[in-house]
C-alpha positions as CSV (number, residue, x, y, z in Angstrom):
1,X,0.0,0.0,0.0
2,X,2.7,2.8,0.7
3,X,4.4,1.7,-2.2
4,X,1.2,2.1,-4.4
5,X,0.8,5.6,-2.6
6,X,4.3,6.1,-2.9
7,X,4.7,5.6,-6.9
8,X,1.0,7.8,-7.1
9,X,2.9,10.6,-5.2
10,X,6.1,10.9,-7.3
11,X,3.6,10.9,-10.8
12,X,1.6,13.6,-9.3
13,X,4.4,15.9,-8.5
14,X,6.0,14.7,-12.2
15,X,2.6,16.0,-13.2
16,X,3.0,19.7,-11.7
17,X,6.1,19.6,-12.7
18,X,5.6,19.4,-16.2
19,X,2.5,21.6,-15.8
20,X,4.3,24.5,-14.0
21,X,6.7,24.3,-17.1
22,X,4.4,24.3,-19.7
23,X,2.7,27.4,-18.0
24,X,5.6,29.3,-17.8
25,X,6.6,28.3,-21.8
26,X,3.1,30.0,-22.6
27,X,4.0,32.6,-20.5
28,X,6.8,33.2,-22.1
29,X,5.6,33.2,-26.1
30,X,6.7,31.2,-29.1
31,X,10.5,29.7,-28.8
32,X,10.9,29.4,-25.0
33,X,13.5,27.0,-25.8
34,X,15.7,29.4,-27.7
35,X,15.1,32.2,-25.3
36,X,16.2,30.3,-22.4
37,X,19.2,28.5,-23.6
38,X,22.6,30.0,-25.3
39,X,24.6,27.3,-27.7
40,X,28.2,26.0,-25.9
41,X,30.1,26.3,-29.1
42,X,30.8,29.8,-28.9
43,X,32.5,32.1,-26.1
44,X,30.2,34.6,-24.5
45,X,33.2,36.2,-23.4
46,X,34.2,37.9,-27.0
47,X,30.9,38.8,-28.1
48,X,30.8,41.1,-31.4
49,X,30.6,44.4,-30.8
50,X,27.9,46.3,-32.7
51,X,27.0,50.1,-32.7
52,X,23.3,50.8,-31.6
53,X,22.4,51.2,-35.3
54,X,24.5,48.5,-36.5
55,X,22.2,46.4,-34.5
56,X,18.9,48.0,-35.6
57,X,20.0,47.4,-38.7
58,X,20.8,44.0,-38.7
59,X,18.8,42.3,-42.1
60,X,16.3,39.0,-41.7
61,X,17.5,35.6,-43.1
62,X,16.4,35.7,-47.1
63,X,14.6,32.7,-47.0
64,X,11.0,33.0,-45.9
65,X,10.8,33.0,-42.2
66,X,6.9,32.9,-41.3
67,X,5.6,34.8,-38.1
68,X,5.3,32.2,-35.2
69,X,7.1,29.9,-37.5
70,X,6.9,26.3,-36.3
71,X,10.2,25.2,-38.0
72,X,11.6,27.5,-35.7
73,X,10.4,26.9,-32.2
74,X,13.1,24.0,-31.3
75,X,16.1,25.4,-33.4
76,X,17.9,28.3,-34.6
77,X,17.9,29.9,-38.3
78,X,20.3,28.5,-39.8
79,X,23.5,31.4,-40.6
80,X,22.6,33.2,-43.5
81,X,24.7,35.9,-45.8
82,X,24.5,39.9,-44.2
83,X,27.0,42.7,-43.9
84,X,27.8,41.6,-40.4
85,X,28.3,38.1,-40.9
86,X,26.1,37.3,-37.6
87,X,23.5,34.5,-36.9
88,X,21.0,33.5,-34.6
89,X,22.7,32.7,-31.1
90,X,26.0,34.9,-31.6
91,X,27.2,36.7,-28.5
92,X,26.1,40.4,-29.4
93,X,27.2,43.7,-27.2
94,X,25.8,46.7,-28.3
95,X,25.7,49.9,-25.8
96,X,22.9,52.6,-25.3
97,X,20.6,53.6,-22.7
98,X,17.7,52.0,-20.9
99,X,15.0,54.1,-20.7
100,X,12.1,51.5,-20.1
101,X,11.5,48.4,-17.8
102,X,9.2,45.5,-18.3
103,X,8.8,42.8,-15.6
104,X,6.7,40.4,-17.5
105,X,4.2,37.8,-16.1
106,X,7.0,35.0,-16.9
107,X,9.3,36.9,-14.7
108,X,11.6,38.2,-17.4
109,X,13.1,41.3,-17.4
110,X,12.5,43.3,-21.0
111,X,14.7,46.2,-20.9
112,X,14.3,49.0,-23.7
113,X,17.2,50.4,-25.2
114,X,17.6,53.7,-27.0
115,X,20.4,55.0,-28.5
116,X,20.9,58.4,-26.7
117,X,19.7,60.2,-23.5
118,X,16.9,61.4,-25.8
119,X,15.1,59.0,-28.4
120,X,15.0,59.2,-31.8
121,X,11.8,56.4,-32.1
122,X,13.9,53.7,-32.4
123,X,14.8,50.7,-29.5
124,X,16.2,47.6,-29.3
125,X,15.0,45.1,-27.3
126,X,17.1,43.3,-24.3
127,X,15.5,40.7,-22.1
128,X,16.9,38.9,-18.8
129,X,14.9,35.2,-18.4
130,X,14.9,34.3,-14.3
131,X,17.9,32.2,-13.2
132,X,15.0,30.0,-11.1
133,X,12.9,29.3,-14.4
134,X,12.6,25.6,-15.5
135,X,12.9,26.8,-18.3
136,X,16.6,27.7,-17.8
137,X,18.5,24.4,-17.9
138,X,22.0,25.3,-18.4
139,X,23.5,25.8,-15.1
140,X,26.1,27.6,-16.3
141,X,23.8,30.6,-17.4
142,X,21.6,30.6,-14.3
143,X,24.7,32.9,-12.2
144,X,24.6,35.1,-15.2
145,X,21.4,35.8,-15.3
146,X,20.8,36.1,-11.4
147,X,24.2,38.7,-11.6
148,X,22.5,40.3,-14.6
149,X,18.8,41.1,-12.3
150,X,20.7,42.0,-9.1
151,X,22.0,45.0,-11.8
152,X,19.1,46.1,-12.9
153,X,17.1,45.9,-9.4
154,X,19.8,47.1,-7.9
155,X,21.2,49.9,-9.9
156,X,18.8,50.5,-12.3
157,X,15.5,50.5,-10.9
158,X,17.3,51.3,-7.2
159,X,15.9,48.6,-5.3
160,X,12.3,49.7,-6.0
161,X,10.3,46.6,-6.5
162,X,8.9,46.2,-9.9
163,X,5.8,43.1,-9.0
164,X,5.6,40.6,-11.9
165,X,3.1,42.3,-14.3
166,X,4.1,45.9,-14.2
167,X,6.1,48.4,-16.3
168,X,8.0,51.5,-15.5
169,X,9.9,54.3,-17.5
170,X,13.3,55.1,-15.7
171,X,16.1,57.8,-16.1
172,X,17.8,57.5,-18.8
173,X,20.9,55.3,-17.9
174,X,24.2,54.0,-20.3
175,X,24.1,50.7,-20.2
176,X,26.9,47.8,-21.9
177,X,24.6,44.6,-22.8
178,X,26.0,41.6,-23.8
179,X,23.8,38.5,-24.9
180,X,22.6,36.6,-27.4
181,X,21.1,37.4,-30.8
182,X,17.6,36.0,-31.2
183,X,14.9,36.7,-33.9
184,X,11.6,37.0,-32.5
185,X,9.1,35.5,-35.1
186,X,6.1,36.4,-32.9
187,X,6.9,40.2,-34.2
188,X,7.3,39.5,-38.0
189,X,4.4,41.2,-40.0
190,X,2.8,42.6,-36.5
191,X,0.9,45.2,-35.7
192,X,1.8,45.2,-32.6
193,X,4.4,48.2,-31.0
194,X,7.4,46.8,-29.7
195,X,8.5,49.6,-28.2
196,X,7.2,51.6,-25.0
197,X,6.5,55.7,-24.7
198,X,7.3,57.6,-28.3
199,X,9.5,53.9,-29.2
200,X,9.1,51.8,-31.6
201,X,11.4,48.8,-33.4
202,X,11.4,47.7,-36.6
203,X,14.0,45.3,-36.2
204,X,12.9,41.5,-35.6
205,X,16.3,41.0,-33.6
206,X,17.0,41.3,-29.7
207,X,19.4,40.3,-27.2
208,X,17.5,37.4,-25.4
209,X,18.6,36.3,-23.1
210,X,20.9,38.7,-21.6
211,X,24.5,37.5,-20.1
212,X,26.0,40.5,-18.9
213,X,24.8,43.8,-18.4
214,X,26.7,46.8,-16.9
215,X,24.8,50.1,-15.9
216,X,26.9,53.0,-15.4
């Protein structure tokens, strides 16, 4: 009998498991998988080092990539030819200044980026996943990810709690962001404003998720 209840027990918390996961996936949009995860063939440590409209400017892949395409969920685009010679996952840095904070109902930081104290309409898009998500598997991301949050509760929304759920503009602050480079197909052919206060983005690309991040 206690092993009966026993075996019951472990499928039932296998069950939440696996349901907490799959609520925080939906949470978190189309390609949870790639926003959570960088590739171990390259070095975060070098990342290429882009201007703010270097960035921006960054072209989509040629081949016809679909919005919310399913091809895509579980994988990367495959490297295609641009001026910068970059792909999905390469270690990007731009700097800029964050003028806008999201703390979204997945618990990921989505920090707005503009290229100067005073915007010009355009933003790129930066986004720190939480170090405790099951979504996050690599250990050796989590401590990156927990330093990256401590910097932007800490410095640059000075320790003023921003709940899960809400949005705040801040002072403009120079900030160095380093992470990966991820196209986010959810966006293609939208309607939808990526950007917050007089911002928009026309660029599909964003650094998600974030490794390093330094606030001055």
């Amino acid at each position: 009998m206690f092993r009966f209840f026993k075996t019951s027990l472990v499928k039932i918390m296998f069950i939440f498991l696996c349901l907490i996961t799959g609520l925080e996936a939906n949470a978190q949009g189309r390609r949870a998988t790639i926003k959570n995860s960088i590739l171990s063939t390259v070095n975060f440590q070098q990342p290429k080092d882009l201007t703010f409209g270097e960035f921006y400017n960054i072209p989509g892949p040629k081949n016809e990539v679909l919005k919310n395409d399913p091809r895509y969920e579980n994988q990367r685009l495959a490297p295609f030819l641009n001026p910068l010679n970059m792909s999905e996952g390469d270690p990007v840095m731009i700097s800029g200044w964050a003028n806008y904070i999201i703390r979204q109902k997945d618990n990921t930081y989505t920090i707005q980026i503009i290229a100067n104290t005073i915007s010009d309409g355009r933003c790129v898009i930066a986004a720190i996943p939480s170090d405790t998500s099951k979504l996050v598997q690599d250990e050796k991301l989590k401590p990156a990810l927990h330093e990256a949050r401590r910097i932007v509760e800490e410095q640059m929304l000075q320790k003023k709690e921003l709940k899960i759920g809400q949005e705040r503009s801040i002072v403009s602050t120079p900030v160095q962001v380093v992470g990966q480079l991820f196209y986010n197909t959810s966006f293609i052919m939208s309607e939808t404003n990526k950007g917050k206060k007089d911002c928009t983005s026309r660029s599909i690309w964003e650094i998600h998720p974030v490794t390093f991040i330094k606030a001055n």
